[in-house]
mmCIF file of the N, C-alpha and C atoms, coordinates in Angstrom:
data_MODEL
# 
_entry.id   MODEL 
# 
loop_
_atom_site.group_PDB 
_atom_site.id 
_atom_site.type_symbol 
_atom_site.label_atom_id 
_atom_site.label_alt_id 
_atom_site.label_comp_id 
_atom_site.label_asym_id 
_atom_site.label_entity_id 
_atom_site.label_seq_id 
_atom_site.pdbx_PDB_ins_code 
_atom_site.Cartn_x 
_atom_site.Cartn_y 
_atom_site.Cartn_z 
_atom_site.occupancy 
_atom_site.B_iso_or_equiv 
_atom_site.pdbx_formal_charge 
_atom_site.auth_seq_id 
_atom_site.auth_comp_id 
_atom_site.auth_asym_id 
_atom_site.auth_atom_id 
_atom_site.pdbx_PDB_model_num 
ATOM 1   N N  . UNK A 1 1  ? 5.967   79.782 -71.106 1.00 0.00 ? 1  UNK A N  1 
ATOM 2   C CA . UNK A 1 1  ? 5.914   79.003 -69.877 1.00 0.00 ? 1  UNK A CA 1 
ATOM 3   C C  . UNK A 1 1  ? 4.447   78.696 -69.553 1.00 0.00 ? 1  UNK A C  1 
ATOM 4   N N  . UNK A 1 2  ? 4.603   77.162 -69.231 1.00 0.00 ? 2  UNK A N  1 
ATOM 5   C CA . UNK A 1 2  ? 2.803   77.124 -69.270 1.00 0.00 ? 2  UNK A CA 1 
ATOM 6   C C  . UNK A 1 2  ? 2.390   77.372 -67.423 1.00 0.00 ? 2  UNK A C  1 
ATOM 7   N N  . UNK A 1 3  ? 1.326   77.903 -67.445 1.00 0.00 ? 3  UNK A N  1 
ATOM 8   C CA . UNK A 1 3  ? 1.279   78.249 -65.893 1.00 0.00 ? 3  UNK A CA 1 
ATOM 9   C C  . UNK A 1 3  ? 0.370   76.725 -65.201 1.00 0.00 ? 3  UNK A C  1 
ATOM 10  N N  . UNK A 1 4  ? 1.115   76.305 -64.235 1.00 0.00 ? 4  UNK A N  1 
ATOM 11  C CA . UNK A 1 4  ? 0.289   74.992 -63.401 1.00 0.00 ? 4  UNK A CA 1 
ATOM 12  C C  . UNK A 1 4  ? -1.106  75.575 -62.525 1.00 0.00 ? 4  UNK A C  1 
ATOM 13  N N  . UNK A 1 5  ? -1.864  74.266 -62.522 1.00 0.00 ? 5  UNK A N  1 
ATOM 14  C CA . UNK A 1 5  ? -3.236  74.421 -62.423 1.00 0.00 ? 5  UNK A CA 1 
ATOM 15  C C  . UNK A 1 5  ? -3.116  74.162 -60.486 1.00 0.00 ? 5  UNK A C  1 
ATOM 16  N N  . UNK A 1 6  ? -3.728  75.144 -60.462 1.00 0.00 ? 6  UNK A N  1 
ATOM 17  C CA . UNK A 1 6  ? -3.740  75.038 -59.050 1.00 0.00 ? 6  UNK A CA 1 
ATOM 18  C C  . UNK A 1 6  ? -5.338  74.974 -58.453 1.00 0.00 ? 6  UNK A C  1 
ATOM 19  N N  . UNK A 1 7  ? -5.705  73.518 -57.592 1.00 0.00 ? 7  UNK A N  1 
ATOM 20  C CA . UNK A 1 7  ? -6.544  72.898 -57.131 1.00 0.00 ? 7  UNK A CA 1 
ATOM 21  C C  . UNK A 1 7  ? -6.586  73.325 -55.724 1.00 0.00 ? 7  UNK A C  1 
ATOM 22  N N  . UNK A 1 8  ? -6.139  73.508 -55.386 1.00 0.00 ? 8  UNK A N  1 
ATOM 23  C CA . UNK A 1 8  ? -6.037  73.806 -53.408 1.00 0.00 ? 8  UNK A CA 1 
ATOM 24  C C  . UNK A 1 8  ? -5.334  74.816 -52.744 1.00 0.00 ? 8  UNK A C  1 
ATOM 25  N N  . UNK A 1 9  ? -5.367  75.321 -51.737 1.00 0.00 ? 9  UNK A N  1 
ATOM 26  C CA . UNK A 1 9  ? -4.432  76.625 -50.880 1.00 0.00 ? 9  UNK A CA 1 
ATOM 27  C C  . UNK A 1 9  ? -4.577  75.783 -49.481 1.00 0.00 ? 9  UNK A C  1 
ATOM 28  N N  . UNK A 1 10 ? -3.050  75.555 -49.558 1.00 0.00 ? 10 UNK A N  1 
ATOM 29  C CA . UNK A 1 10 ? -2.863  75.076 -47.524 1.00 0.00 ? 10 UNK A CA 1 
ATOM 30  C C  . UNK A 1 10 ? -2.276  76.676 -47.147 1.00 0.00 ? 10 UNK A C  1 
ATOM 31  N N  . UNK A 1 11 ? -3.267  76.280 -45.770 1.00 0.00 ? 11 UNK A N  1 
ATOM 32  C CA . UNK A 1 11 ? -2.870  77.715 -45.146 1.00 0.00 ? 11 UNK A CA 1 
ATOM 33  C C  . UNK A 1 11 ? -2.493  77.201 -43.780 1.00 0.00 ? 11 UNK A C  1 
ATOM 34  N N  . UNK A 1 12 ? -1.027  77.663 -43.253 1.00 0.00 ? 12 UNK A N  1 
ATOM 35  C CA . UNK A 1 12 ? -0.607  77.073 -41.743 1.00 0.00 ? 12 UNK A CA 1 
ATOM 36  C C  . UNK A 1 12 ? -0.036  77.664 -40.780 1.00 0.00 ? 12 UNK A C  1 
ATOM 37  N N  . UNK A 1 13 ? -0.235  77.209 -39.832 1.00 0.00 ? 13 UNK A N  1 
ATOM 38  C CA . UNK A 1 13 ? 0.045   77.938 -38.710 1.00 0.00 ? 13 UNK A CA 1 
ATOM 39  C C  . UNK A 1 13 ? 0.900   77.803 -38.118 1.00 0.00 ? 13 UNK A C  1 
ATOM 40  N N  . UNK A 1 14 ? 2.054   78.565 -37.814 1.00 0.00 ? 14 UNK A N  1 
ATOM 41  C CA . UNK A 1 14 ? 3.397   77.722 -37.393 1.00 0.00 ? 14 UNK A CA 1 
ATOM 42  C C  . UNK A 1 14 ? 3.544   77.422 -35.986 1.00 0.00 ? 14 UNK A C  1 
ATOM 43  N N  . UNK A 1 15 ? 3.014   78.614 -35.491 1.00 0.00 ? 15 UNK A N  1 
ATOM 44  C CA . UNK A 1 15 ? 3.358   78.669 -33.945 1.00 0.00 ? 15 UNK A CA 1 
ATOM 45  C C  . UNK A 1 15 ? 2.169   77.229 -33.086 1.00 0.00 ? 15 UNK A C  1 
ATOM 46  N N  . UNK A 1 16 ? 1.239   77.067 -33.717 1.00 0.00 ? 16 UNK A N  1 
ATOM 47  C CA . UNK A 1 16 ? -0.140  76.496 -33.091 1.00 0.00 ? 16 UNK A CA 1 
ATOM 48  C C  . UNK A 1 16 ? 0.034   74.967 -33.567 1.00 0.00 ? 16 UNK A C  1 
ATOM 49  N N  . UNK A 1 17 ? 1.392   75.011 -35.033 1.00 0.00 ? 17 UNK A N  1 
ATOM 50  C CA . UNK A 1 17 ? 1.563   72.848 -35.588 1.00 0.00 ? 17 UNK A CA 1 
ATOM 51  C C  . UNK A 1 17 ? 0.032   73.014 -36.026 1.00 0.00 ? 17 UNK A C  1 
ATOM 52  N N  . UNK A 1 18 ? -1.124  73.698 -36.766 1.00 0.00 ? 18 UNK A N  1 
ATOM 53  C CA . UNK A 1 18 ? -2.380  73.542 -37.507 1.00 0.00 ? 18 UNK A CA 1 
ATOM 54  C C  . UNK A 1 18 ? -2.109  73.538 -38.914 1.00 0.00 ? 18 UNK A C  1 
ATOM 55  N N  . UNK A 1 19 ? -2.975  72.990 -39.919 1.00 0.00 ? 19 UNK A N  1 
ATOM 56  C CA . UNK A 1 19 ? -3.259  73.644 -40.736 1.00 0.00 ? 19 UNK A CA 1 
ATOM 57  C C  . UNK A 1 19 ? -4.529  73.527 -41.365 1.00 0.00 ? 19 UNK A C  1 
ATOM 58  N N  . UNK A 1 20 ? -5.385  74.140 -42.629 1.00 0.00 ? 20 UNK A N  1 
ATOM 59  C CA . UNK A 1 20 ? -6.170  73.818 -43.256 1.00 0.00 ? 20 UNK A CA 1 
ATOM 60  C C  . UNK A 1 20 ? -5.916  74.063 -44.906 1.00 0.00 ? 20 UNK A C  1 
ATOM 61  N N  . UNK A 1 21 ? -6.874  73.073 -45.434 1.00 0.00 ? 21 UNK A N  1 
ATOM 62  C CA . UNK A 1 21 ? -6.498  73.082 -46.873 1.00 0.00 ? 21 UNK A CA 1 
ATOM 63  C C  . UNK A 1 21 ? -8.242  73.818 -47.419 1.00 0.00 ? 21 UNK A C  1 
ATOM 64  N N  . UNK A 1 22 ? -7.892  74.806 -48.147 1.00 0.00 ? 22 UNK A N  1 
ATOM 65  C CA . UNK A 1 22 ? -8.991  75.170 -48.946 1.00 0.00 ? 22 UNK A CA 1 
ATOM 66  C C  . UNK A 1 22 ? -8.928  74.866 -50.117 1.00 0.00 ? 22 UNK A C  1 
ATOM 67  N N  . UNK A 1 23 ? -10.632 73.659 -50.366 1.00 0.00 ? 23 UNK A N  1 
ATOM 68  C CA . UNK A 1 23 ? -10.601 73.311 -52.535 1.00 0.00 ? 23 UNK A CA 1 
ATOM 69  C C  . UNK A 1 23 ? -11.062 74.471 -52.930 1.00 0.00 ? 23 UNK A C  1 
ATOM 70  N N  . UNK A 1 24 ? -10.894 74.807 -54.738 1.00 0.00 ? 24 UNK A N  1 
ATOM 71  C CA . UNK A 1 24 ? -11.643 74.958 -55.259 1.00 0.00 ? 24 UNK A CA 1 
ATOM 72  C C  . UNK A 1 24 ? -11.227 76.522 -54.851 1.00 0.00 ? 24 UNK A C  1 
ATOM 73  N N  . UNK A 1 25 ? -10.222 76.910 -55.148 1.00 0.00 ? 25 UNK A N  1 
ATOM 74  C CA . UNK A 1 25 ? -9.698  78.267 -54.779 1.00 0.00 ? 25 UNK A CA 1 
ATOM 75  C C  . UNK A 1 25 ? -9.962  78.948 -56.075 1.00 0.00 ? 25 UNK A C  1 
ATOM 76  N N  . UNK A 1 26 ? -10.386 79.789 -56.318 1.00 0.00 ? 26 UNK A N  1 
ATOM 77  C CA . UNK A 1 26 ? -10.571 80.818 -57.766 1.00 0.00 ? 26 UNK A CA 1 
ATOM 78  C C  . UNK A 1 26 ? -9.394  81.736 -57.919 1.00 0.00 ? 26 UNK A C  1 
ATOM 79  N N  . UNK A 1 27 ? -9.091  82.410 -56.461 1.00 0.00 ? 27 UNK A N  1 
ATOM 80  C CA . UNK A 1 27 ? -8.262  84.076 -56.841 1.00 0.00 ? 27 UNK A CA 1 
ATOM 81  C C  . UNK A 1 27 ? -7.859  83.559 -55.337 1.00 0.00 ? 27 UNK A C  1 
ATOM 82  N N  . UNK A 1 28 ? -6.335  83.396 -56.019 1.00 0.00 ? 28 UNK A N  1 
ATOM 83  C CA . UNK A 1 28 ? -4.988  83.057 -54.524 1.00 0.00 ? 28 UNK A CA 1 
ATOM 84  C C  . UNK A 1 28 ? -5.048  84.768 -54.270 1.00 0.00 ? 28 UNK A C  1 
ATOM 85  N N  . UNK A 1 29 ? -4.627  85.147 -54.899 1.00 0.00 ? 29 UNK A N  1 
ATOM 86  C CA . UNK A 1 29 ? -4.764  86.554 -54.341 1.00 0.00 ? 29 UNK A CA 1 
ATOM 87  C C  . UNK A 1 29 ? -5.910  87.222 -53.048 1.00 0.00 ? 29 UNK A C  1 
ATOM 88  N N  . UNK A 1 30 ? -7.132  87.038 -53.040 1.00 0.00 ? 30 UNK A N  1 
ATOM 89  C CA . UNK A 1 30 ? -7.498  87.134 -51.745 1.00 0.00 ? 30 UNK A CA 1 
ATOM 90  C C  . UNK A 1 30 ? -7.309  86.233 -50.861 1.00 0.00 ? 30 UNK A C  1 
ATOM 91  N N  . UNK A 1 31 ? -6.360  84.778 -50.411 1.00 0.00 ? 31 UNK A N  1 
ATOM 92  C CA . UNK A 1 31 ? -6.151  84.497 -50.113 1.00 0.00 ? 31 UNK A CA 1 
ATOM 93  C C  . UNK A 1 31 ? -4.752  84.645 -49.054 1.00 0.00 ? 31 UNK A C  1 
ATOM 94  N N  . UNK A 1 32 ? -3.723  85.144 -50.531 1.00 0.00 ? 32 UNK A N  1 
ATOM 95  C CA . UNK A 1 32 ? -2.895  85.969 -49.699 1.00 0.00 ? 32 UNK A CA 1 
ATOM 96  C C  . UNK A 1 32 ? -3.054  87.328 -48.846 1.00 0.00 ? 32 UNK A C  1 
ATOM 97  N N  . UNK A 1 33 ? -3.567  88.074 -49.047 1.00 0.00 ? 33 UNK A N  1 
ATOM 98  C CA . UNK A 1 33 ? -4.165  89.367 -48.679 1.00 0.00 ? 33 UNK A CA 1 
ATOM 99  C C  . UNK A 1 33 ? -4.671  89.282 -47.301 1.00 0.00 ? 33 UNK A C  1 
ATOM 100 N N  . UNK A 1 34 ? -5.570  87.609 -46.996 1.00 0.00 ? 34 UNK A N  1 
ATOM 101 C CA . UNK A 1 34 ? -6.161  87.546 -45.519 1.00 0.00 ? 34 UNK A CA 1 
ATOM 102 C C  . UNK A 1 34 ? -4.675  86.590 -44.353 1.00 0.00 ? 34 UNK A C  1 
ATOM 103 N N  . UNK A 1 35 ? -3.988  86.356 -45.573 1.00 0.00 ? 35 UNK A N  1 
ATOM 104 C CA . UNK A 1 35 ? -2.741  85.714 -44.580 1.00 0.00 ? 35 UNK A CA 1 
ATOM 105 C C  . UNK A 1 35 ? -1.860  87.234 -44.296 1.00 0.00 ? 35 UNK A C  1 
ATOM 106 N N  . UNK A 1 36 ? -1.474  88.170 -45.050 1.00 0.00 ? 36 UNK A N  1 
ATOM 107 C CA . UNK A 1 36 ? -0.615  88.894 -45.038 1.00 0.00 ? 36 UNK A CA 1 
ATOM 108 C C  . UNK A 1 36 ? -1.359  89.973 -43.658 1.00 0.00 ? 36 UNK A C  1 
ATOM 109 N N  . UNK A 1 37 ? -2.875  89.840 -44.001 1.00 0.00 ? 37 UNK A N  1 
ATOM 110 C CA . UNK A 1 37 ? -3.145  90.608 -42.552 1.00 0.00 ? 37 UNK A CA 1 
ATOM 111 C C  . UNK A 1 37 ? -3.159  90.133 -41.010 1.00 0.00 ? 37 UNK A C  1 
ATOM 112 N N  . UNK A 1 38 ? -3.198  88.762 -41.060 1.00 0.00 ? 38 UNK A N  1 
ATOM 113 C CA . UNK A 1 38 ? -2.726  88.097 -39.815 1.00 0.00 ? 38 UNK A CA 1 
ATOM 114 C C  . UNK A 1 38 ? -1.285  88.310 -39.336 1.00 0.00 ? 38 UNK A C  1 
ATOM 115 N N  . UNK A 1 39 ? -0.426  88.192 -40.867 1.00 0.00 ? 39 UNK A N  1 
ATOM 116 C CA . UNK A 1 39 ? 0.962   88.627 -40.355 1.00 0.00 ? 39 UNK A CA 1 
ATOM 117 C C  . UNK A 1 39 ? 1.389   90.138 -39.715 1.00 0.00 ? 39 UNK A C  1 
ATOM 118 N N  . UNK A 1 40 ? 0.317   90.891 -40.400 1.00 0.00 ? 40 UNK A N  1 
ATOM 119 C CA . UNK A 1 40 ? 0.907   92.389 -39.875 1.00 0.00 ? 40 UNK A CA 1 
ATOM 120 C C  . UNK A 1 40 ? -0.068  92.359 -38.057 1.00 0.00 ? 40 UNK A C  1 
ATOM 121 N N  . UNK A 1 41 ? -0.404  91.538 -37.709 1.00 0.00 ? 41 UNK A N  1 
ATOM 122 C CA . UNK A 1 41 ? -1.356  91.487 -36.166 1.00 0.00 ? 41 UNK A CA 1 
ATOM 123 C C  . UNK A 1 41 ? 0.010   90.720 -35.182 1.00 0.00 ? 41 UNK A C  1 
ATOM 124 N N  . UNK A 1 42 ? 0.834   89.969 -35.990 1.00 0.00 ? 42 UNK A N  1 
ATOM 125 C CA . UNK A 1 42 ? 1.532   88.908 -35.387 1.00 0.00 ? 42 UNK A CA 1 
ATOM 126 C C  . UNK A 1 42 ? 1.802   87.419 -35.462 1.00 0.00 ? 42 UNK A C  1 
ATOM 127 N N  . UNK A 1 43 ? 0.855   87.048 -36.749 1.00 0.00 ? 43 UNK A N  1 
ATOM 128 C CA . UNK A 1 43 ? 0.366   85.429 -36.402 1.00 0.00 ? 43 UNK A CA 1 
ATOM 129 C C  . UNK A 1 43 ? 1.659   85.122 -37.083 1.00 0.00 ? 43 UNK A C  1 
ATOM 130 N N  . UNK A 1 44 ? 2.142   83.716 -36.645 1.00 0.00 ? 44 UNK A N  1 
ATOM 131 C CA . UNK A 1 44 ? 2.794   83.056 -37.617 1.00 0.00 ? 44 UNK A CA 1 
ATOM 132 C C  . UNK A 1 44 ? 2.443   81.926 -38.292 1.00 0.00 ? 44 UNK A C  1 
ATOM 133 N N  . UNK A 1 45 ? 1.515   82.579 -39.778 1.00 0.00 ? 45 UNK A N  1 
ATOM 134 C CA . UNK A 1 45 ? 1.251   81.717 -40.746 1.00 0.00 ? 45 UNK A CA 1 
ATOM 135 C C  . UNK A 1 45 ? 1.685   82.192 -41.653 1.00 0.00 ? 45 UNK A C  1 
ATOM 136 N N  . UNK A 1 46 ? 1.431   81.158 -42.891 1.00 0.00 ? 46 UNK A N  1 
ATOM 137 C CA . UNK A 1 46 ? 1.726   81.403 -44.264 1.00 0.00 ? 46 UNK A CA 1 
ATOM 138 C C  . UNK A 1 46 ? 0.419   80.548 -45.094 1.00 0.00 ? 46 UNK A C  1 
ATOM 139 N N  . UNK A 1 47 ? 0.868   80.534 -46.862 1.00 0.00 ? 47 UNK A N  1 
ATOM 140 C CA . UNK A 1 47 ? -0.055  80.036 -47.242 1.00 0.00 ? 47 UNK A CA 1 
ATOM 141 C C  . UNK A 1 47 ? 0.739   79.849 -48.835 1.00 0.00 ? 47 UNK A C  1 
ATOM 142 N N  . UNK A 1 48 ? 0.085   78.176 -49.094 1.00 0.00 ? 48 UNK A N  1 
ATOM 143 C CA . UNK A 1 48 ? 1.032   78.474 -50.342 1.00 0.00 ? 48 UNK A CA 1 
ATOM 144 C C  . UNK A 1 48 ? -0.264  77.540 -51.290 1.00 0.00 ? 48 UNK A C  1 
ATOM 145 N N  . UNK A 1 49 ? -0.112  78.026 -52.743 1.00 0.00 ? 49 UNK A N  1 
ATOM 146 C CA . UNK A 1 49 ? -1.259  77.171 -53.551 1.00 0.00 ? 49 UNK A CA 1 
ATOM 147 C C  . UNK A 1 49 ? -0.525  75.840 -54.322 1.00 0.00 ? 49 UNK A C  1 
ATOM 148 N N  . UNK A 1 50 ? -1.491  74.827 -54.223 1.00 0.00 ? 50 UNK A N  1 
ATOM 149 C CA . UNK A 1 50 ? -0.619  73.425 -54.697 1.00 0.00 ? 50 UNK A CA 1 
ATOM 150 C C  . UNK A 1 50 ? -1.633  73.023 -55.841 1.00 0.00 ? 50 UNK A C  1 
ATOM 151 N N  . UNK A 1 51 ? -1.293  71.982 -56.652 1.00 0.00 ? 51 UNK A N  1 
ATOM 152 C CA . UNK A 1 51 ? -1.872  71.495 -57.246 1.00 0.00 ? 51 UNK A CA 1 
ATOM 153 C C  . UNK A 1 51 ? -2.829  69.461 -56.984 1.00 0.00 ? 51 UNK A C  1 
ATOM 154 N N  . UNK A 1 52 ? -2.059  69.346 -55.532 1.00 0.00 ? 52 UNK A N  1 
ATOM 155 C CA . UNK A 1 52 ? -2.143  68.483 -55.117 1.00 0.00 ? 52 UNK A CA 1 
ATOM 156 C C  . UNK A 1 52 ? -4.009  68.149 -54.412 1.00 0.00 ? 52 UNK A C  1 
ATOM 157 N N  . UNK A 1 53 ? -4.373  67.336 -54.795 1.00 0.00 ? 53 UNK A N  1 
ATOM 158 C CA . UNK A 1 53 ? -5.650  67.032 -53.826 1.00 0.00 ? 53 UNK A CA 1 
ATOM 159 C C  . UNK A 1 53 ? -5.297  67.467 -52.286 1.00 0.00 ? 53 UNK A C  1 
ATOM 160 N N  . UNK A 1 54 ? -6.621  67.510 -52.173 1.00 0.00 ? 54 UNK A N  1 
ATOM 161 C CA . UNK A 1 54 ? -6.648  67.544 -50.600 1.00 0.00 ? 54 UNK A CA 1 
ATOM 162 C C  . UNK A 1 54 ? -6.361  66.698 -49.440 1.00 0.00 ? 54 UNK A C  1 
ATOM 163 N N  . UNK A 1 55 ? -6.715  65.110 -50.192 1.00 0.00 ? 55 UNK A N  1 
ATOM 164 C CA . UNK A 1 55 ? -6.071  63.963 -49.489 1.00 0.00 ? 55 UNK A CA 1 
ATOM 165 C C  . UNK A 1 55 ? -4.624  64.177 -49.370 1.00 0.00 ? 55 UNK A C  1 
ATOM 166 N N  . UNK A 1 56 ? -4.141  64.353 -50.320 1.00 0.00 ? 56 UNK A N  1 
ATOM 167 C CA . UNK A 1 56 ? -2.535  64.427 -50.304 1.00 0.00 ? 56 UNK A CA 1 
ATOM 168 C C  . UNK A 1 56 ? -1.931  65.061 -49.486 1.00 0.00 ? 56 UNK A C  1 
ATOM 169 N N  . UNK A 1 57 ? -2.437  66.350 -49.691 1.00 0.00 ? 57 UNK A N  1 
ATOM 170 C CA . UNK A 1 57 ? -2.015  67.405 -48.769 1.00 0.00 ? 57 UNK A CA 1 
ATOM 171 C C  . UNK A 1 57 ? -2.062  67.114 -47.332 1.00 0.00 ? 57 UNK A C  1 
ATOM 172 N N  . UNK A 1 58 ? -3.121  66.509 -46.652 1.00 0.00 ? 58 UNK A N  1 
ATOM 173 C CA . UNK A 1 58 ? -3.310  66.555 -45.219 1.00 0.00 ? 58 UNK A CA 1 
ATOM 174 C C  . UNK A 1 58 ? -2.244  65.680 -45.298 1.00 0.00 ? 58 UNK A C  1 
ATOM 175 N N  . UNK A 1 59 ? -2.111  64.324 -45.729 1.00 0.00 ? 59 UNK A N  1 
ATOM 176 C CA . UNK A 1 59 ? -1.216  63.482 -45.374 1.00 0.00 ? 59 UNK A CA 1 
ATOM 177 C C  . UNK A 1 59 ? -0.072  64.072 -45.545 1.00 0.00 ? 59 UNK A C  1 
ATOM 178 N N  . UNK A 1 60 ? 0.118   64.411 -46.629 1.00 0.00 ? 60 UNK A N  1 
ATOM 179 C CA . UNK A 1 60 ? 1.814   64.855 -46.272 1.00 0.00 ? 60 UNK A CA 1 
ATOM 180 C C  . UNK A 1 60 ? 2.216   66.116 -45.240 1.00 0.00 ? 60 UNK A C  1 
ATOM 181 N N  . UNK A 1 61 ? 1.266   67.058 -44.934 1.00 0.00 ? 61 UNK A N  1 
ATOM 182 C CA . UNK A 1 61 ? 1.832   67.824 -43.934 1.00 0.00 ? 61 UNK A CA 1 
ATOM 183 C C  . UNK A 1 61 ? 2.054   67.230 -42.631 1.00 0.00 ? 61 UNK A C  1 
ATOM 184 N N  . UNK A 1 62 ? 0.850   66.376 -42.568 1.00 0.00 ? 62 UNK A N  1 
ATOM 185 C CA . UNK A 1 62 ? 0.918   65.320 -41.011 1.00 0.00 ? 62 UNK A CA 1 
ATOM 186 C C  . UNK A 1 62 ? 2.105   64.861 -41.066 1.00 0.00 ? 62 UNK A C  1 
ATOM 187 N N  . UNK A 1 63 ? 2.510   63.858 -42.339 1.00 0.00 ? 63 UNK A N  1 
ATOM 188 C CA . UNK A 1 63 ? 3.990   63.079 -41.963 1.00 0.00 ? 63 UNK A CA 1 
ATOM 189 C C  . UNK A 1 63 ? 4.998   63.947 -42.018 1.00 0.00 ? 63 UNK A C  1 
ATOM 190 N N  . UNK A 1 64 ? 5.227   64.919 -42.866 1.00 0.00 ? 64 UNK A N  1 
ATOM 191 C CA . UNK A 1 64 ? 6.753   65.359 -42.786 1.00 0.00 ? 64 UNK A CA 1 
ATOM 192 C C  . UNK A 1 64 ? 6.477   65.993 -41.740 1.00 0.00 ? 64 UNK A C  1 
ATOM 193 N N  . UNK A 1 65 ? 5.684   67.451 -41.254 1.00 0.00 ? 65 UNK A N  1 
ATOM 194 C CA . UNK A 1 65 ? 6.120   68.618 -40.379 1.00 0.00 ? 65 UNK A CA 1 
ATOM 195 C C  . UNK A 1 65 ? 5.752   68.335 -38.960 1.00 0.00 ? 65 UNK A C  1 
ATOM 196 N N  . UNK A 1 66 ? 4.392   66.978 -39.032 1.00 0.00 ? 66 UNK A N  1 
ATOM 197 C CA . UNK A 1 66 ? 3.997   66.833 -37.903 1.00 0.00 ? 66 UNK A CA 1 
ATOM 198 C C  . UNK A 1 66 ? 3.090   67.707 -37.106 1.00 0.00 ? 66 UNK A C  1 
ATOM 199 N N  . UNK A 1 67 ? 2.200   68.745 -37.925 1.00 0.00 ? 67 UNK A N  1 
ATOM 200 C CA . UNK A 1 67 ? 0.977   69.671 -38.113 1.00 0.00 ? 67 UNK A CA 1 
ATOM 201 C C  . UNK A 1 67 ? 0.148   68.632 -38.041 1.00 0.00 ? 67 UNK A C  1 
ATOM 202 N N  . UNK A 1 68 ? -0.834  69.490 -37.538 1.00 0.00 ? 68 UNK A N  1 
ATOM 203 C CA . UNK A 1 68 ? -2.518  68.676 -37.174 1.00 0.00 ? 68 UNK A CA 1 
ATOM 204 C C  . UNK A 1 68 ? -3.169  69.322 -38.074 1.00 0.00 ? 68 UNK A C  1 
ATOM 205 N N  . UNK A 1 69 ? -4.193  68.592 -38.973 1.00 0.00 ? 69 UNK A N  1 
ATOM 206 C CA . UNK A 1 69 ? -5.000  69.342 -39.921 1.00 0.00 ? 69 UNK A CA 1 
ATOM 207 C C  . UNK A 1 69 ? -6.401  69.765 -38.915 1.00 0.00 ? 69 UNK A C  1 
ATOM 208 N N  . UNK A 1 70 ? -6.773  70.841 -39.208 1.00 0.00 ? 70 UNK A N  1 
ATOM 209 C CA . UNK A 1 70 ? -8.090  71.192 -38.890 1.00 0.00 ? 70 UNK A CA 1 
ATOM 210 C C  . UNK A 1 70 ? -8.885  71.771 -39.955 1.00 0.00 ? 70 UNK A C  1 
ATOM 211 N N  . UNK A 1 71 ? -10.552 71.624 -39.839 1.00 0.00 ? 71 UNK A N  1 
ATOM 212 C CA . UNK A 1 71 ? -11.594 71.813 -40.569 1.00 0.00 ? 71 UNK A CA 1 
ATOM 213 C C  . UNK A 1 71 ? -11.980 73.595 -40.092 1.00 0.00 ? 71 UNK A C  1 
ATOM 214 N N  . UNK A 1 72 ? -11.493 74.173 -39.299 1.00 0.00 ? 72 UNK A N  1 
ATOM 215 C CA . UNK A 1 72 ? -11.367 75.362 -38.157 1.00 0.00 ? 72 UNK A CA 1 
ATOM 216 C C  . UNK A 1 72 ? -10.547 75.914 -39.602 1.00 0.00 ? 72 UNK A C  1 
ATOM 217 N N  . UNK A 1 73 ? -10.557 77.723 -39.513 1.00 0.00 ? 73 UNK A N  1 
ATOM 218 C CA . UNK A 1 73 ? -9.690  78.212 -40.333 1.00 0.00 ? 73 UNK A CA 1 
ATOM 219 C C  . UNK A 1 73 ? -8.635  78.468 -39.328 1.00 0.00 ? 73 UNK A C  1 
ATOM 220 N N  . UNK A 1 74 ? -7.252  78.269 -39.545 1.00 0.00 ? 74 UNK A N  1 
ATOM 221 C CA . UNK A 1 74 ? -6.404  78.933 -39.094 1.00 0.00 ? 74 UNK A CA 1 
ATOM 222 C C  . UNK A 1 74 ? -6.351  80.214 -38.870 1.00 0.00 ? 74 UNK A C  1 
ATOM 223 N N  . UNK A 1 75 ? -6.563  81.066 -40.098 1.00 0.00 ? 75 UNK A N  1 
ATOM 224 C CA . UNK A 1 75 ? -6.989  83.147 -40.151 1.00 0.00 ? 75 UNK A CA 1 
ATOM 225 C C  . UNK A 1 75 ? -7.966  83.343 -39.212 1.00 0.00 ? 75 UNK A C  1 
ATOM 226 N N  . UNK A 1 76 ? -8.390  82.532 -38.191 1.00 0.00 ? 76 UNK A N  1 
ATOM 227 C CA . UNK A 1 76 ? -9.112  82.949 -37.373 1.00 0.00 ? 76 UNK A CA 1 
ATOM 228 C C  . UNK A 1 76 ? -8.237  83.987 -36.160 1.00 0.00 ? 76 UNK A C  1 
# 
């Protein structure tokens, strides 16, 4: 199985309609690790890795879910 190349990590915020896209991700793994500790505080985010540009991404979260992108980290 060939493994897909992953270019970007959207990370979002459910309760707040935010999100942000991080390029140029090396190791999803500390990525998940700083979402999974927001979850054990309460937040409701998640975070998933795409292969999609970053253009893409903002646009399509704007049109389907109706999330606001921000340059702000969400894990704040």
């Amino acid at each position: 199985m060939k493994k897909r190349k992953v270019s970007c990590f959207v990370v979002v915020d459910r309760s707040n309609k935010l999100f942000n896209v991080i390029e140029g991700i090396g190791n999803v793994g500390v990525w998940n690790r700083k979402i999974e500790e927001r979850q054990s505080m309460g937040a409701d985010v998640y975070g998933l890795p795409s292969p999609k540009s970053v253009n893409t991404l903002i646009q399509e979260y704007q049109d389907r879910f109706g999330y606001r992108y921000t340059t702000d980290s969400v894990l704040c």
